[in-house]
LODO-849660 format. One record per residue: residue in one letter; residue number from 1; chain; x, y, z of N, C-alpha, C in turn. Coordinates in Angstrom, 2 decimals. Example, Ala and Ser with C-alpha at 12.3 -4.5 7.8 and 13.67 -1.06 7.14 Angstrom:
+----+-----+----+---------+---------+---------+---------+----------+---------+---------+---------+---------+
: aa :   i : ch :  n.east : n.north :    n.up : ca.east : ca.north :   ca.up :  c.east : c.north :    c.up :
+----+-----+----+---------+---------+---------+---------+----------+---------+---------+---------+---------+
:  A :   1 :  A :   13.19 :   -5.69 :    7.80 :   12.30 :    -4.50 :    7.80 :   13.20 :   -3.30 :    7.80 :
:  S :   2 :  A :   12.85 :   -2.25 :    7.08 :   13.67 :    -1.06 :    7.14 :   12.90 :    0.03 :    7.87 :
+----+-----+----+---------+---------+---------+---------+----------+---------+---------+---------+---------+
end
This chain:
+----+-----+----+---------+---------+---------+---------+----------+---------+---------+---------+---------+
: aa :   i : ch :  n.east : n.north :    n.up : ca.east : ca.north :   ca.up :  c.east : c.north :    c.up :
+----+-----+----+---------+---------+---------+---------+----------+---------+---------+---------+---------+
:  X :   1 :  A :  -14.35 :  -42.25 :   -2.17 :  -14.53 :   -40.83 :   -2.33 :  -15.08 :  -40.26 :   -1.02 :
:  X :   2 :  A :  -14.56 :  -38.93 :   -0.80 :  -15.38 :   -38.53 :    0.53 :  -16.22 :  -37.75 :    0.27 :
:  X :   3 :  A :  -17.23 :  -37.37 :    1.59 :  -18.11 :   -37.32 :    1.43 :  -18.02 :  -35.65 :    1.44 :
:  X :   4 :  A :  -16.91 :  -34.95 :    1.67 :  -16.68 :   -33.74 :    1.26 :  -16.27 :  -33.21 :    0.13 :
:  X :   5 :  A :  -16.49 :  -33.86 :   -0.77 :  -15.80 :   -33.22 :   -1.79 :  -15.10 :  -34.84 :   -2.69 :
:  X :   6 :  A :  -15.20 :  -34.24 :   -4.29 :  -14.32 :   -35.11 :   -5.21 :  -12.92 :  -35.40 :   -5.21 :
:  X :   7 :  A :  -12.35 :  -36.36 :   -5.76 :  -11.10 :   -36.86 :   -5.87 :  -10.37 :  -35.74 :   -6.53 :
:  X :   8 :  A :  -10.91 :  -35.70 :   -8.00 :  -10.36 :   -34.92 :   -8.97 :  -10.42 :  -33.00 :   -8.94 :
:  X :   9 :  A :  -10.68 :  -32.91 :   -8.03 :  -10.97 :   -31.71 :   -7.95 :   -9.61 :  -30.63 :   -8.07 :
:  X :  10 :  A :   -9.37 :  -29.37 :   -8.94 :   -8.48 :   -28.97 :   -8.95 :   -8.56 :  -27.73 :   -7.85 :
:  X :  11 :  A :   -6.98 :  -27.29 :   -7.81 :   -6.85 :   -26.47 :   -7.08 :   -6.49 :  -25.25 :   -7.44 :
:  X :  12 :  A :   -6.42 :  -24.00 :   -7.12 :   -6.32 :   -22.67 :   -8.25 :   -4.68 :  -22.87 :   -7.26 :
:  X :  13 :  A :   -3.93 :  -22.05 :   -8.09 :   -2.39 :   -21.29 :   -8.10 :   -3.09 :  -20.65 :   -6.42 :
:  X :  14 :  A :   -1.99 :  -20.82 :   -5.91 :   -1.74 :   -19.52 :   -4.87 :   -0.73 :  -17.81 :   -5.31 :
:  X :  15 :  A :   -1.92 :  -16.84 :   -5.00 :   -1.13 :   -15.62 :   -5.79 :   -1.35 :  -15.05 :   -4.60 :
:  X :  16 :  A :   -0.24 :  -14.22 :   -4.66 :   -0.17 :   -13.49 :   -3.27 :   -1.08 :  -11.92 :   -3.61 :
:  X :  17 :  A :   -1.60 :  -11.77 :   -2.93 :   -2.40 :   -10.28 :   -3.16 :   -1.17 :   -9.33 :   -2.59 :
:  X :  18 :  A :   -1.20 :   -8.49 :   -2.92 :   -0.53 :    -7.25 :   -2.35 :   -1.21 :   -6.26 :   -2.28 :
:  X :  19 :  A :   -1.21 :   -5.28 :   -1.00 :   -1.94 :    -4.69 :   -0.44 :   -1.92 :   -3.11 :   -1.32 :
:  X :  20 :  A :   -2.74 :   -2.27 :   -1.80 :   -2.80 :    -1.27 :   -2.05 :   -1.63 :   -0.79 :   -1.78 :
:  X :  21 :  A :   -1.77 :   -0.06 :   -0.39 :   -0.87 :     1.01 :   -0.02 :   -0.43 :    0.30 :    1.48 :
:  X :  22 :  A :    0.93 :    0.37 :    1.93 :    1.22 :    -0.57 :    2.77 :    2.47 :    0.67 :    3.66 :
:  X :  23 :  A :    1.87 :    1.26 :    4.54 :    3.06 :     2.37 :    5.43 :    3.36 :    1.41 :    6.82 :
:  X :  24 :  A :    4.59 :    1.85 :    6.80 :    5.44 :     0.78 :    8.31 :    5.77 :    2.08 :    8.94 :
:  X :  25 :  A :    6.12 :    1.58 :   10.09 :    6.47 :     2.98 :   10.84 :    8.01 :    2.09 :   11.77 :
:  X :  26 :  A :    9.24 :    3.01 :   11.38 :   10.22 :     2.17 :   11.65 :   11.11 :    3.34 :   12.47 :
:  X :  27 :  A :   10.26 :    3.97 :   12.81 :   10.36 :     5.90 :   13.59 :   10.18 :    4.91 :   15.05 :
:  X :  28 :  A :   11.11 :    5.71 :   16.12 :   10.71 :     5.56 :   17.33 :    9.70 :    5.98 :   18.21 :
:  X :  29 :  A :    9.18 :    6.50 :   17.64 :    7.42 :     7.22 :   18.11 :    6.06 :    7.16 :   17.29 :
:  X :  30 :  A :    5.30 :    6.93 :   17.91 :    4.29 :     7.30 :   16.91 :    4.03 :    8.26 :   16.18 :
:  X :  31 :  A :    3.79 :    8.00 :   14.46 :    3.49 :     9.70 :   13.56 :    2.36 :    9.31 :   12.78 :
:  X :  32 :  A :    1.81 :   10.58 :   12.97 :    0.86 :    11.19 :   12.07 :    1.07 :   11.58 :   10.93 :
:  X :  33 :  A :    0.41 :   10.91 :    9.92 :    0.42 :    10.86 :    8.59 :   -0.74 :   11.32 :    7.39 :
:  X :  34 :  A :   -0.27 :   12.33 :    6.44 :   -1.36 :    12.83 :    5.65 :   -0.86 :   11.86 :    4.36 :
:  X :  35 :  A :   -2.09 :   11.66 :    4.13 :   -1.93 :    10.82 :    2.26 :   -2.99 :   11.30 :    1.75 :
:  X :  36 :  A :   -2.59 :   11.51 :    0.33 :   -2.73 :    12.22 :   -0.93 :   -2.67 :   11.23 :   -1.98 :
:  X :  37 :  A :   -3.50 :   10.57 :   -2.69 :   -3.25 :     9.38 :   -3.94 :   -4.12 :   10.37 :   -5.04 :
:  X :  38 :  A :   -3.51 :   10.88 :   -5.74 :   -4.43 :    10.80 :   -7.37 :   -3.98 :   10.04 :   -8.43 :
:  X :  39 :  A :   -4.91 :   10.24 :   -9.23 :   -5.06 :     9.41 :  -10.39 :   -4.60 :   10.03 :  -11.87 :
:  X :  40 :  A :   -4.23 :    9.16 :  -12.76 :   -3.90 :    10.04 :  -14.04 :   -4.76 :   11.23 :  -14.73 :
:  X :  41 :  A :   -5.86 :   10.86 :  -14.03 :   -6.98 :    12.33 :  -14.27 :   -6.25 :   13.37 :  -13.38 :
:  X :  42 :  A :   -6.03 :   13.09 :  -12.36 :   -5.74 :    14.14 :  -11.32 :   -7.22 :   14.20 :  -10.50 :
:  X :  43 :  A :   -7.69 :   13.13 :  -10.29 :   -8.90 :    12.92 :  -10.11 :   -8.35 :   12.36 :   -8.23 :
:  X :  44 :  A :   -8.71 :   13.26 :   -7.20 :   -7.93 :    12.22 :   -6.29 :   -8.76 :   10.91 :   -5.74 :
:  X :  45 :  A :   -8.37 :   10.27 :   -5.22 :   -8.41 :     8.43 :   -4.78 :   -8.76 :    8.36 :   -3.82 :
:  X :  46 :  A :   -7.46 :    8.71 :   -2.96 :   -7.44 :     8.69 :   -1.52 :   -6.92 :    9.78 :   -0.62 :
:  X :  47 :  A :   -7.62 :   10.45 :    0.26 :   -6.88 :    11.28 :    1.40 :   -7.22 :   10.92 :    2.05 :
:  X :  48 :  A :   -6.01 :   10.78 :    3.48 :   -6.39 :    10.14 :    4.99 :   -5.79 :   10.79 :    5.64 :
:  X :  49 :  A :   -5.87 :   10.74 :    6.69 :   -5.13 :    11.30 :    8.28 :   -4.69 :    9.86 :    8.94 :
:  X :  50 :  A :   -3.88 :    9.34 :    9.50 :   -3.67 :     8.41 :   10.22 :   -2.79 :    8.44 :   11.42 :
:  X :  51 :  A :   -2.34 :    7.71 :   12.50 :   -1.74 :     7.45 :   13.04 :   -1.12 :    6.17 :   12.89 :
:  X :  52 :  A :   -0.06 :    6.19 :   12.93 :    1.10 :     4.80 :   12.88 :    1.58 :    4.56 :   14.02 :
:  X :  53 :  A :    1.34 :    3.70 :   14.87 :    2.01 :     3.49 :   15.95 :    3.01 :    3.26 :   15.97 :
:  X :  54 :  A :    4.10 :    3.10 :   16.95 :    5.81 :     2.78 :   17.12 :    6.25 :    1.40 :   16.32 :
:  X :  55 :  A :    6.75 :    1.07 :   15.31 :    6.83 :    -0.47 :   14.80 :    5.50 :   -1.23 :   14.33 :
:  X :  56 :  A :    4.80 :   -0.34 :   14.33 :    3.71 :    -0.88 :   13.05 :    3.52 :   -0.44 :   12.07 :
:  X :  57 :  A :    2.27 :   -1.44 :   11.52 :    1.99 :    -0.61 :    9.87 :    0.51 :   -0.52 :    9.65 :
:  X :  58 :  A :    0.19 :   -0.07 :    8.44 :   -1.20 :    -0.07 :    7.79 :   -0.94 :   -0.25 :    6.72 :
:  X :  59 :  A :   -2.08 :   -1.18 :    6.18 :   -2.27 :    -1.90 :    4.80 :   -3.87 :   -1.10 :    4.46 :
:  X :  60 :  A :   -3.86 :   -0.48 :    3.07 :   -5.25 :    -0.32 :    2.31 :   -5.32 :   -1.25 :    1.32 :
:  X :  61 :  A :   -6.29 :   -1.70 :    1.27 :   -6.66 :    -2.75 :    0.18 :   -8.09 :   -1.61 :   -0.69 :
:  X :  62 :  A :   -8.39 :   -1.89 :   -2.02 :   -9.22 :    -1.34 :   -2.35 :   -8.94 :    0.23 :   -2.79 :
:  X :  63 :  A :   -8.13 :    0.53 :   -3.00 :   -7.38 :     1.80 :   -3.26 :   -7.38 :    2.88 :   -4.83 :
:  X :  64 :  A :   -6.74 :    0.94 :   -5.15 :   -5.92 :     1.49 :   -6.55 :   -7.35 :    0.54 :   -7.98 :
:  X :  65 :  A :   -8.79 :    0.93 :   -8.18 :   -9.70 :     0.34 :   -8.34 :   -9.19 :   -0.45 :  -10.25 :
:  X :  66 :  A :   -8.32 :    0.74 :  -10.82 :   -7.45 :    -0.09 :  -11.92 :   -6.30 :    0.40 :  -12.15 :
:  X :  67 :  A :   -5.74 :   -0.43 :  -13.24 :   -4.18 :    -0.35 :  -13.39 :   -4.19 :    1.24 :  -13.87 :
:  X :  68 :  A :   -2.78 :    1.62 :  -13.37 :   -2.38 :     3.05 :  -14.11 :   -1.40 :    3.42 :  -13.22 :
:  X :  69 :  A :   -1.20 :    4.50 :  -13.53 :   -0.60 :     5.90 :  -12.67 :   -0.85 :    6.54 :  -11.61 :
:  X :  70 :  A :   -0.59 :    6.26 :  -10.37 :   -0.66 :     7.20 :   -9.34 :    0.72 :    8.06 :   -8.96 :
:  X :  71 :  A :    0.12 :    9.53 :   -8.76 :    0.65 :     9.93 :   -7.83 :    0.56 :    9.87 :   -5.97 :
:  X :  72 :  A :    1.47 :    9.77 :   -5.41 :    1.26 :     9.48 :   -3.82 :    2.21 :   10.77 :   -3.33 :
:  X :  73 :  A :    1.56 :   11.60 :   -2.46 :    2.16 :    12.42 :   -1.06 :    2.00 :   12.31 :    0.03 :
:  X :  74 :  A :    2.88 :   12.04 :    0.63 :    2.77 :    11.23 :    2.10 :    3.74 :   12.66 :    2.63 :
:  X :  75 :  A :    3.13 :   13.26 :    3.74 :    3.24 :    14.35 :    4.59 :    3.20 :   14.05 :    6.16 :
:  X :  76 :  A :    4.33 :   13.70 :    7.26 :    4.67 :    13.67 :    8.45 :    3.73 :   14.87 :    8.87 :
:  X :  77 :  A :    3.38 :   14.91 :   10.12 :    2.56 :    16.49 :   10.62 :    3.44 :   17.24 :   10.83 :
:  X :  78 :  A :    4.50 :   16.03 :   11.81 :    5.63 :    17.00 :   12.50 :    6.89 :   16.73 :   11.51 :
:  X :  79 :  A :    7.01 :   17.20 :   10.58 :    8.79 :    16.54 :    9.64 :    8.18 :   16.87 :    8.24 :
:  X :  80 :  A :    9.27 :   16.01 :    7.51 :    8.92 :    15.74 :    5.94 :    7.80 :   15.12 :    5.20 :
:  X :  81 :  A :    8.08 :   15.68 :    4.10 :    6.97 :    15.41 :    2.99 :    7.59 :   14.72 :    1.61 :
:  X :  82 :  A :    6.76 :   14.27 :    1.23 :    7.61 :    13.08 :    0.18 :    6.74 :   12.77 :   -1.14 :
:  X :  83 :  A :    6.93 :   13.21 :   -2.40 :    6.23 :    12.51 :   -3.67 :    6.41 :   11.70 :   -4.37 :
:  X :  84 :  A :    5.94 :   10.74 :   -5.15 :    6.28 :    10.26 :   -5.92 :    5.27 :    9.66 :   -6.68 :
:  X :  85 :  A :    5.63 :    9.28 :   -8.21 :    4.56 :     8.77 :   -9.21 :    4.77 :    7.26 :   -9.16 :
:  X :  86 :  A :    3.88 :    6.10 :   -9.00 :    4.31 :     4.86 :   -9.62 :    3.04 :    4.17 :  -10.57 :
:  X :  87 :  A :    3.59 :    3.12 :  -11.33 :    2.21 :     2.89 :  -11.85 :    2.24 :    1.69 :  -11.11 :
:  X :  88 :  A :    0.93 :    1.17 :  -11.36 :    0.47 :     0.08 :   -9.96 :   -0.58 :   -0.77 :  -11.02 :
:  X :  89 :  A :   -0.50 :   -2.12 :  -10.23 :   -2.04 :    -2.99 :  -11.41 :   -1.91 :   -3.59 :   -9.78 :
:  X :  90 :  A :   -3.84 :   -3.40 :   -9.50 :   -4.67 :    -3.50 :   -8.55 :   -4.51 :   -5.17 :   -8.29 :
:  X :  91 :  A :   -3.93 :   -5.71 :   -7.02 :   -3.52 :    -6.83 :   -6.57 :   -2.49 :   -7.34 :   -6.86 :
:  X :  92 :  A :   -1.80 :   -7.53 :   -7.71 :   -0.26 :    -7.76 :   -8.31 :    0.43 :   -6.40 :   -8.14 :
:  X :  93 :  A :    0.84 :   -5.44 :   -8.12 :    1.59 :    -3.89 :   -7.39 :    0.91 :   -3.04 :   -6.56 :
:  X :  94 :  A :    1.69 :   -2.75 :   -5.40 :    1.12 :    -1.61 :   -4.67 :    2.31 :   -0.85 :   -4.51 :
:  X :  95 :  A :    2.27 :   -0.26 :   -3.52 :    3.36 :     1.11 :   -2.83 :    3.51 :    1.23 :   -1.90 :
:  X :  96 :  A :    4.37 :    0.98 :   -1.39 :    4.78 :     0.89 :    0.27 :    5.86 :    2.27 :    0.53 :
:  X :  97 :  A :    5.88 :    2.23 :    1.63 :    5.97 :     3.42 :    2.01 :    7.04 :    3.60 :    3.43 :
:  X :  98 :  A :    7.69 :    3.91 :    3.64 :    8.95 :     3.28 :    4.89 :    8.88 :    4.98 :    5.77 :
:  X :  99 :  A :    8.22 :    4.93 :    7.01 :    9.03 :     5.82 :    7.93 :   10.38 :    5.47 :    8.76 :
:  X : 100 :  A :   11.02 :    6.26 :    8.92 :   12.80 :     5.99 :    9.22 :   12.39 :    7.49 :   10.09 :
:  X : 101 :  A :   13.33 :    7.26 :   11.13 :   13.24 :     8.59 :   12.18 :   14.03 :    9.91 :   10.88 :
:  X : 102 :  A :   14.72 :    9.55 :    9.92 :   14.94 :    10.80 :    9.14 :   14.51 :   10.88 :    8.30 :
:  X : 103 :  A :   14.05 :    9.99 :    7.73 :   13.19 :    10.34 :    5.89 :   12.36 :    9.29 :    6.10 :
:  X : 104 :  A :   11.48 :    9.78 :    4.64 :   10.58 :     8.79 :    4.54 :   10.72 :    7.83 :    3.29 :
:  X : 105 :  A :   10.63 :    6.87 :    2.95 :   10.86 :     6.32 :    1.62 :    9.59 :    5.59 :    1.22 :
:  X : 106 :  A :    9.31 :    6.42 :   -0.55 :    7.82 :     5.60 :   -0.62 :    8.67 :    4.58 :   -2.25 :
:  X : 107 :  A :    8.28 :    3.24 :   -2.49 :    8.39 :     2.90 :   -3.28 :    7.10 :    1.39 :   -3.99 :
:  X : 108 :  A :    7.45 :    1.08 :   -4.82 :    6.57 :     0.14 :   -5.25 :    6.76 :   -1.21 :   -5.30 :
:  X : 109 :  A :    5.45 :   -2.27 :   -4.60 :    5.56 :    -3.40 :   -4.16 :    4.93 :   -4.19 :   -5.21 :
:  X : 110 :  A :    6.00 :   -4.94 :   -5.61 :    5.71 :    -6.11 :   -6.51 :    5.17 :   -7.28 :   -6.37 :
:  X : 111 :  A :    4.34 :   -7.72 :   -6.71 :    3.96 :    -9.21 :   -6.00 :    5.05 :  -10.34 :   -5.93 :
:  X : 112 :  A :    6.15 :  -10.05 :   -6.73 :    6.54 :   -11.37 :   -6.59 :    7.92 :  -11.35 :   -5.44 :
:  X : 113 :  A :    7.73 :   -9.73 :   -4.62 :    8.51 :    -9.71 :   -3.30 :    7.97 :  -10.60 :   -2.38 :
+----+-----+----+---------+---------+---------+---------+----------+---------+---------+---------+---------+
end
């Protein structure tokens, strides 16, 4: 036996977390981004301002605190604006979110993508 640890010792499942809210930026420039998350209260969650750099992203973890209903508006400074409702359970679904130099596409991330 070593001296780190037992033989028998089990190991938990590997589960993939998935990130809250997950925006890519697939735009040839950097954009500025408004987000808007409420809750089935209409209670809001989250508002941010961000910057996305050219071919990156941002991940929020800590977002969505339980399962339900969000609404999300994701607002370009300079362009379009985009809504949508999904329901989400906190670590197993989030919402990702796609900038494209012409639209934006927000949809929902499943853990078992």
């Amino acid at each position: 036996m070593s001296q780190y640890g037992s033989r028998n010792r089990t190991r938990s499942p590997i589960t993939r977390i998935v990130p809250d809210l997950r925006i890519t930026n697939y735009d040839l420039m950097e954009r500025e981004v408004s987000v808007e998350i409420t809750d089935e209260a209409d209670e809001t969650v989250v508002t941010a301002d961000r910057t996305v750099v050219r071919g990156g992203d941002l991940t929020w973890r800590g977002v969505f605190q339980r399962p339900g209903t969000y609404n999300v508006t994701v607002s370009l400074h300079y362009g379009e604006s985009v809504a949508a409702t999904y329901s989400v359970r906190p670590g197993r679904t989030g919402i990702g979110l796609d900038i494209h130099p012409d639209s934006i596409e927000i949809y929902r991330v499943p853990a078992s993508e």
